[in-house]
N, C-alpha and C positions, 0 to 999 in steps of 0.2 A: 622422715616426713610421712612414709606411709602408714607407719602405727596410729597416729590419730586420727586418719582416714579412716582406716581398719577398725578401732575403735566407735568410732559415732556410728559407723556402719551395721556392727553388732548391736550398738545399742538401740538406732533405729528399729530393726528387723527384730531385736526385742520389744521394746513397746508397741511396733503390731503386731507379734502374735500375744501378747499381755490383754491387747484392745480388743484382737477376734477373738477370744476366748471371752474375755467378759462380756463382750456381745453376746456371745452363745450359752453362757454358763450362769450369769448373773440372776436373770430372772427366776430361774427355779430355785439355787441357791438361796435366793431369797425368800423364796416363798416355805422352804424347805426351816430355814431359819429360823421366819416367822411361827410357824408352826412348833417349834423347836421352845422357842423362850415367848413366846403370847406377844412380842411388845416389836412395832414393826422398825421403831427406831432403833433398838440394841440388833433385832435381825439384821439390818442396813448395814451397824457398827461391825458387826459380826462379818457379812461379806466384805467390806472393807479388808479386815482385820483379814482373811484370809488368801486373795487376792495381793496382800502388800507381803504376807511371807513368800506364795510364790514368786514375787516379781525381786524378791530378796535371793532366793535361793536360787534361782537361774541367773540372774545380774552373777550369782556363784559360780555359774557350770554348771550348776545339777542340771542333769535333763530328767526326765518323766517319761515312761512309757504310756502311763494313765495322768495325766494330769488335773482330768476331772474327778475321778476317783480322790487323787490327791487332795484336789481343793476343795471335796466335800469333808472328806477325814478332818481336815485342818479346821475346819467350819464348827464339825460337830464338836472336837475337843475345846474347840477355841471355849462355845458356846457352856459345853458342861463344867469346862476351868470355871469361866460367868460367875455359874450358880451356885458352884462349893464356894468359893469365895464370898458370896452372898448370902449362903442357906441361912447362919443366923440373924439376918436380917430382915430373910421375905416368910413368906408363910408360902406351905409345900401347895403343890398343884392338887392332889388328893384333898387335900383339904377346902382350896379355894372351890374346887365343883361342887362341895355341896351348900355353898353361899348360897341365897335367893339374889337373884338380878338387879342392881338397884335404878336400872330405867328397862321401860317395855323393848324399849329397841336399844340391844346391847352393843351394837356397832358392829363395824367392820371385823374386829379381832374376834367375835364370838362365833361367826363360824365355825372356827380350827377349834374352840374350847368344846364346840357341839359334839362336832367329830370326834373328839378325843374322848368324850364323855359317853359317845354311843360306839365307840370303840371296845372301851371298858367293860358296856354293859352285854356285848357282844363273846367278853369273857376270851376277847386280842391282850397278849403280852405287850408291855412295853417293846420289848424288840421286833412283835412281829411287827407291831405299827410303825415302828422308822422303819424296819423292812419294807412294809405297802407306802409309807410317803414316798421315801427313796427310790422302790420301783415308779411310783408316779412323776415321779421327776424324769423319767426316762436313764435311770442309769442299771443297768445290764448286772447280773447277779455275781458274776467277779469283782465290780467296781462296787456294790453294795457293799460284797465279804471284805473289799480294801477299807472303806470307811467304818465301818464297824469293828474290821478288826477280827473277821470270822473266816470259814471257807464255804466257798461256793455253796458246797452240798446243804451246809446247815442254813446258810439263806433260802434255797429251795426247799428246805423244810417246813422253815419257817412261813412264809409267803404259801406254801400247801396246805399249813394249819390254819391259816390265815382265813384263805381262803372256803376252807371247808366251814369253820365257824360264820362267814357269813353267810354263804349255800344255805344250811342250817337255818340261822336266823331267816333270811328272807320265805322259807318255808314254816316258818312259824307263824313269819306274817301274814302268807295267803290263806293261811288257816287247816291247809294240811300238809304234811310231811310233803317234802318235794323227794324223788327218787333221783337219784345223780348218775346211776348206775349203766352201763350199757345194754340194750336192748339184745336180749337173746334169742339166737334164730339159730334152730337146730341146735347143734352141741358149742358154736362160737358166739363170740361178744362180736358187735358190728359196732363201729362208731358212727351214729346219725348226722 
């Protein structure tokens, strides 16, 4: 008679940590998604879709040390499974950004297309820019190298190249070279 006690018990105490996690996790995911496949209902599908494997593979016993990590990885594959499976059907993203707009106000989803577009032009890799979404989602550069699939070090590469191309660009904009360097006093470097 205890087993099914014990039972609903686990399962309980599973679907609330499934619910605080989606509380916590959901929204960026999402928006991580979105930016991922332009289209905010396949993102939706897509958090769905990875959020129901975790709650599959702990209903298992798996535990997770990174769970978020986890459920971003699962997010992204989910999302680029999507597109191979679609590619002969959609037309590539490279291609769509150089369409003319066919209304002045392109909606909600042209945001993330601008971004990606001035991303580009900023001469950011595809990787480093899921690198700078994925650090803007707030996830820590072992959980980035988990979803990607990289190690740490070469996220913090990445995200430093990242980085410095924008430096660059925004000194292009103010119209002269910006200096990034540490100001030298006597013979050391001082950080201002």
């Amino acid at each position: 008679m205890e087993q099914p006690a014990e039972n609903s018990a686990a399962a309980a105490a599973l679907e609330q940590e499934i619910a605080r996690l989606y509380r916590s996790e959901a929204p960026g995911m999402l928006r991580y998604a979105a930016s991922l496949c332009g289209d905010a209902e396949a993102a939706h599908d897509a958090v769905q879709e990875a959020f129901f494997r975790f709650f599959i593979a702990r209903s298992a016993g798996q535990q997770f040390q990174a769970p978020k990590a986890w459920l971003y990885r699962v997010l992204r594959n989910y999302i680029v499974d999507q597109k191979r499976s679609f590619l002969r059907k959609e037309v590539g993203l490279e291609s769509a950004l150089h369409l003319p707009s066919p209304t002045p106000n392109p909606g909600p989803g042209a945001a993330s297309g601008r971004l990606l577009q001035r991303a580009k032009q900023l001469g950011l890799s595809a990787r480093e820019v899921e690198c700078f979404r994925l650090r803007g989602e707030g996830l820590r550069y072992e959980e980035i190298a988990a979803v990607l699939g990289l190690q740490s070090g070469t996220v913090g590469a990445l995200l430093a190249r990242a980085h410095g191309k924008i430096r660059q660009a925004l000194g292009e904009v103010s119209g002269k070279p910006r200096d990034f360097t540490l100001p030298v006093v006597g013979e050391k470097r001082y950080a201002s």
